[in-house]
C-alpha positions as CSV (number, residue, x, y, z in Angstrom):
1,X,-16.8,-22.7,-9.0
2,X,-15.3,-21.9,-12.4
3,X,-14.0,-18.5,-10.9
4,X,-12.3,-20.0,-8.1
5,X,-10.6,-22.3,-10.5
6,X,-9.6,-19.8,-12.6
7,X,-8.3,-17.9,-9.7
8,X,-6.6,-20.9,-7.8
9,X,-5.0,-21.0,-10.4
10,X,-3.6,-17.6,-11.6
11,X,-2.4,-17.7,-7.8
12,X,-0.3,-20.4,-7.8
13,X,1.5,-20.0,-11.3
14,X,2.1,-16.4,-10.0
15,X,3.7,-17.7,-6.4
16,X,5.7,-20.8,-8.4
17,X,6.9,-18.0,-10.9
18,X,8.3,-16.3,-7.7
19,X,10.2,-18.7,-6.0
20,X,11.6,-19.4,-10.1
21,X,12.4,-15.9,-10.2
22,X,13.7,-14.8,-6.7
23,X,15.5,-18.8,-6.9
24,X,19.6,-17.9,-6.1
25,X,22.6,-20.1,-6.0
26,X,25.8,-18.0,-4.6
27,X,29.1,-18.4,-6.8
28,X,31.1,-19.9,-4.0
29,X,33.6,-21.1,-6.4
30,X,35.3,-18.0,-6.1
31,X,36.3,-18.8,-2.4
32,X,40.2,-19.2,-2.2
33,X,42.5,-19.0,0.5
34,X,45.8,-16.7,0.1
35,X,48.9,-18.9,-0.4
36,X,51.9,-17.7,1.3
37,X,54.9,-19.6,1.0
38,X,57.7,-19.9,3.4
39,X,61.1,-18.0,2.9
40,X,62.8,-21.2,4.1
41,X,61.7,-24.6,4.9
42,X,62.9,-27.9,5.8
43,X,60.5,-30.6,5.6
44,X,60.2,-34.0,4.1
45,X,57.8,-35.1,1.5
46,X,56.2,-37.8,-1.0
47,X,56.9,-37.4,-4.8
48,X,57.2,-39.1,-8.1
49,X,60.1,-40.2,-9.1
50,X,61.1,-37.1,-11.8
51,X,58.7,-34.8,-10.7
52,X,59.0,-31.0,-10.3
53,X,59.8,-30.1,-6.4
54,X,62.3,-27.0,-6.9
55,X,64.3,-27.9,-3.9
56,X,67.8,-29.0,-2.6
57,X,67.5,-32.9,-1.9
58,X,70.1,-34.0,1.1
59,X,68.2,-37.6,1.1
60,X,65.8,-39.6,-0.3
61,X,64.5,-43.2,0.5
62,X,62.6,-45.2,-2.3
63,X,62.2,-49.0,-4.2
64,X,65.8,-48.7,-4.7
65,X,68.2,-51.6,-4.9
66,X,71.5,-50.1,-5.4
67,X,74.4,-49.1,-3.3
68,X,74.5,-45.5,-4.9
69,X,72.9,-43.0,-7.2
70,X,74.1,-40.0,-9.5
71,X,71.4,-37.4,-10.1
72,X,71.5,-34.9,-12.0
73,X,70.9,-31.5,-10.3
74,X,70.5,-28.1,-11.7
75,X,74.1,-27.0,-10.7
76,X,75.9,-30.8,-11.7
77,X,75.8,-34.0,-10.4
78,X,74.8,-34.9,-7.3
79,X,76.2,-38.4,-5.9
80,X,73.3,-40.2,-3.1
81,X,74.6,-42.8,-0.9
82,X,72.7,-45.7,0.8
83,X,72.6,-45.9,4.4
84,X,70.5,-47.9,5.8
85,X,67.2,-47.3,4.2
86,X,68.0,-44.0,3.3
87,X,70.2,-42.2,0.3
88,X,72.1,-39.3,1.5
89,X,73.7,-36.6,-1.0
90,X,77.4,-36.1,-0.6
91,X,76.9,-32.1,-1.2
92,X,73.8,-29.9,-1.6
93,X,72.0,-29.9,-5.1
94,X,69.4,-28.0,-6.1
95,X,67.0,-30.2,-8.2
96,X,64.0,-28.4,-10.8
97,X,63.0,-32.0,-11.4
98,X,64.1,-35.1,-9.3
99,X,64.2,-38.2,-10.8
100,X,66.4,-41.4,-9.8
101,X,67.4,-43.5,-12.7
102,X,66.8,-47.4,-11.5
103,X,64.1,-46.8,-8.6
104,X,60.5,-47.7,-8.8
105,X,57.7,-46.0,-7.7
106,X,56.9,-43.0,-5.4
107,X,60.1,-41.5,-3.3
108,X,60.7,-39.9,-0.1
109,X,62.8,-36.7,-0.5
110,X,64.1,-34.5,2.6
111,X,64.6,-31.3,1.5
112,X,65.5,-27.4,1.8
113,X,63.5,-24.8,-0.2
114,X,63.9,-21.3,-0.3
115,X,60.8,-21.6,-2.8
116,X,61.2,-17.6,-4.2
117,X,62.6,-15.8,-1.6
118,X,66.5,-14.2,-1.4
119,X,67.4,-16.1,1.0
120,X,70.5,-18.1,1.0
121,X,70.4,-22.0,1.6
122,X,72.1,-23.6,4.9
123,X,74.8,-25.4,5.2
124,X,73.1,-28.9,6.3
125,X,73.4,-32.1,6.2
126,X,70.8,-35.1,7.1
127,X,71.4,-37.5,9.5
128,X,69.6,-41.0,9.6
129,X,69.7,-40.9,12.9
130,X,66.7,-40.0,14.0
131,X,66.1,-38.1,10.5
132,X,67.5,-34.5,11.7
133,X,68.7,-32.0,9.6
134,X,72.0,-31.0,11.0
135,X,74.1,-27.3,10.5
136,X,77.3,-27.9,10.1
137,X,78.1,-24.3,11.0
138,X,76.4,-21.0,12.2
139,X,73.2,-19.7,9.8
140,X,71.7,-16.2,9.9
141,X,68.8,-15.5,8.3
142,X,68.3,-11.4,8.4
143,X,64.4,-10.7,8.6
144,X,62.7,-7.3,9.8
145,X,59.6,-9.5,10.9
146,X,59.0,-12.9,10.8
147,X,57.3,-16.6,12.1
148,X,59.0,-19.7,12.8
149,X,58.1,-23.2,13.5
150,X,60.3,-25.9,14.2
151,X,60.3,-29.4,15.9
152,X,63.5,-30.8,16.7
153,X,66.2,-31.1,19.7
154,X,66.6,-27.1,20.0
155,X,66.2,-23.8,22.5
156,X,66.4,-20.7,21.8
157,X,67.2,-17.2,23.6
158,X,66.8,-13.6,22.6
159,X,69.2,-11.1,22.7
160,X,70.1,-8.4,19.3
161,X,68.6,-11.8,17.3
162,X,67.0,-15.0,17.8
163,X,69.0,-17.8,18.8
164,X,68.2,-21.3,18.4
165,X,71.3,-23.5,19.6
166,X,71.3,-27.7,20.0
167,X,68.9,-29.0,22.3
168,X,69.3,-32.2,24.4
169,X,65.1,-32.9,24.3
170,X,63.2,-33.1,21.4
171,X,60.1,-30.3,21.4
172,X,58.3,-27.5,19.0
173,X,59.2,-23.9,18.9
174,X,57.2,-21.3,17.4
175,X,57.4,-17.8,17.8
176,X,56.4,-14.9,15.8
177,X,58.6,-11.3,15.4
178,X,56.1,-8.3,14.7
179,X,55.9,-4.1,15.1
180,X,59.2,-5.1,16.8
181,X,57.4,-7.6,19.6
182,X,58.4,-11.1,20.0
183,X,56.0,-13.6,21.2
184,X,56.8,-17.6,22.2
185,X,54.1,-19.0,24.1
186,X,54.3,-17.2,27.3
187,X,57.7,-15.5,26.1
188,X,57.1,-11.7,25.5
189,X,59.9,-10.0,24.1
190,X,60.1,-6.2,23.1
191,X,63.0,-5.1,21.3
192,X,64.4,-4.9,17.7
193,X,65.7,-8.0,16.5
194,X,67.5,-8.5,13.2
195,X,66.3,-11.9,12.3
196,X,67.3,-15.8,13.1
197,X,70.9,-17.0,13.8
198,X,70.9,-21.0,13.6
199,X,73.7,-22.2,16.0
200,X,75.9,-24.5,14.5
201,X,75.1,-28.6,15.1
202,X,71.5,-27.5,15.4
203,X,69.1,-31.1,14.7
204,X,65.9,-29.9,13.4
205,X,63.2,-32.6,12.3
206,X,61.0,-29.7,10.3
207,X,60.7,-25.7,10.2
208,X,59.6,-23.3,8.4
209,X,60.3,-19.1,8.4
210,X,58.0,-16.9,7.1
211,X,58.9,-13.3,6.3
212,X,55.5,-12.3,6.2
213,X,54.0,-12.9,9.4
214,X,50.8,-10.8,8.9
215,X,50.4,-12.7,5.3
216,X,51.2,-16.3,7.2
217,X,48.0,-15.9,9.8
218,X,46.0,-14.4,7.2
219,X,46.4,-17.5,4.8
220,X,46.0,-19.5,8.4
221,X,42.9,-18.4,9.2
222,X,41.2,-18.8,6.0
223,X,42.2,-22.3,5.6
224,X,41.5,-23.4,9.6
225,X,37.8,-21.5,9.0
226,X,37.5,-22.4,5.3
227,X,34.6,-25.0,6.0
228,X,32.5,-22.3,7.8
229,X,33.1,-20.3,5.3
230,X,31.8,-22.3,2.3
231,X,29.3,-24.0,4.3
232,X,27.8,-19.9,5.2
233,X,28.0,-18.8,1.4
234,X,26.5,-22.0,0.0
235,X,23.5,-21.3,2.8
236,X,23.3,-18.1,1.9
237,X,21.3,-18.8,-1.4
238,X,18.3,-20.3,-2.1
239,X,17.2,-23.9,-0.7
240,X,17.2,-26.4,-3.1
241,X,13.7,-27.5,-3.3
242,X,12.9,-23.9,-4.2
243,X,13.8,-24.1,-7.7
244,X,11.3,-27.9,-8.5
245,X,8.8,-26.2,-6.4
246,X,8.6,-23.0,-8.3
247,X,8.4,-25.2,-11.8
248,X,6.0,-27.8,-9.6
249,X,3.1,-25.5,-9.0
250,X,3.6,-23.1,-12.1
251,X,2.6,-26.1,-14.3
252,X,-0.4,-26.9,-11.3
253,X,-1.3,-23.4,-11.5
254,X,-1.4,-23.7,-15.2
255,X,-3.4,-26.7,-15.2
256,X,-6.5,-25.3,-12.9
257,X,-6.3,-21.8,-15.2
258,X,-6.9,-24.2,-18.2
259,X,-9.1,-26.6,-16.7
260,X,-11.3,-23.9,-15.5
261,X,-11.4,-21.4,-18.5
262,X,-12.8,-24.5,-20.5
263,X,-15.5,-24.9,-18.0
């Protein structure tokens, strides 16, 4: 009886000191998806009032009560004008930090960002209207490769370049330019192209152009499959009762090696 004790024992503080010792938790911390930011981008956003954004501001609406506002951009003063709900910027300034003496609270700014890219900003305007961004004249944007996404009233056609030219219904274009192949949907398109020409009176609600486009479904993927992939990693260890169990029947094992050496 005392043997079998002894040896119960010695068995289970050698199979808890196992599962202690072979016991794992992956470093799933280190899981990150790319970022890959946009050559150009029209969108419109929550912020602080004076927070960083790094952006040309054409409007902003807010808990503001007066008729106009000067703001101070990085290249001079900037005037905002109500209409309606909405303050529209007499010209285009390009704002490190945005902040609107006299308004309370959180604001809505619609901007342009060429984040850190070459590329040089439209001439736009925003319209209240139905909250488009307008070009007042022709924009080209030259790009070897590229992705686009854009909702507003717009078509495009391809000829030398991409054309996108006022719409009269309101829809989503996206199309991506690579190893000189340009695909839309069901739109195939093979040819070299020498980037993005924005037809003049243009009403876009929000785009983005990435220059990158291998980069841009890269960073995609990871974020759309992100879950998965945490959720595999984090199975990939150990379970967690492993770790108590080991301790568990290390100090049970312990007990009946003690209890029956004293026998």
């Amino acid at each position: 009886m005392r043997t079998g004790v002894v040896v119960l024992g010695f068995s289970l503080f050698l199979f808890g000191g196992l599962l202690v010792a072979t016991y794992h938790v992956p470093n799933c911390s280190g899981i990150a998806c790319p970022v890959v930011f946009p050559a150009l981008e029209f969108s419109g956003y929550h912020v602080k009032n004076g927070e960083s954004i790094n952006a040309y501001v054409l409007a902003f609406e807010g808990n503001c009560s007066s008729g106009a506002y000067e703001v101070i951009s990085d290249n001079g003063h900037v005037w905002f004008y109500r209409n309606g709900s909405v303050y529209v910027a007499d010209r285009m300034g390009h704002f490190g930090i945005f902040y609107v003496p006299g308004c309370g609270g959180n604001l809505t700014v619609y901007t342009v960002n060429t984040y850190l890219s070459n590329v040089t900003p439209p001439n736009v305007t925003y319209d209240i209207n139905g909250g488009y961004f307008i070009f007042l004249s022709d924009y080209f944007v030259p790009l070897r490769e590229f992705h686009i996404t854009l909702t507003g009233r717009a078509g495009f056609n391809v000829s030398d370049v991409m054309t996108i030219f006022p719409g009269e219904g309101f829809g989503t274009i996206e199309a991506t330019y690579i190893n000189g192949t340009l695909h839309s949907g069901d739109v195939l398109y093979r040819g070299h192209l020498g980037g993005i020409l924005m037809k003049n009176g243009t009403k876009i609600r929000a785009m983005a152009v990435y220059d990158n486009p291998s980069a841009y479904f890269e960073s995609r993927n990871c974020v759309e499959h992100y879950n998965e992939t945490s959720k595999a990693c984090r199975e990939s260890g150990s379970p967690g009762y492993q770790l108590p169990l080991g301790f568990v029947l290390m100090v049970l094992g312990l007990g009946l090696f003690g209890y029956g050496m004293r026998r």
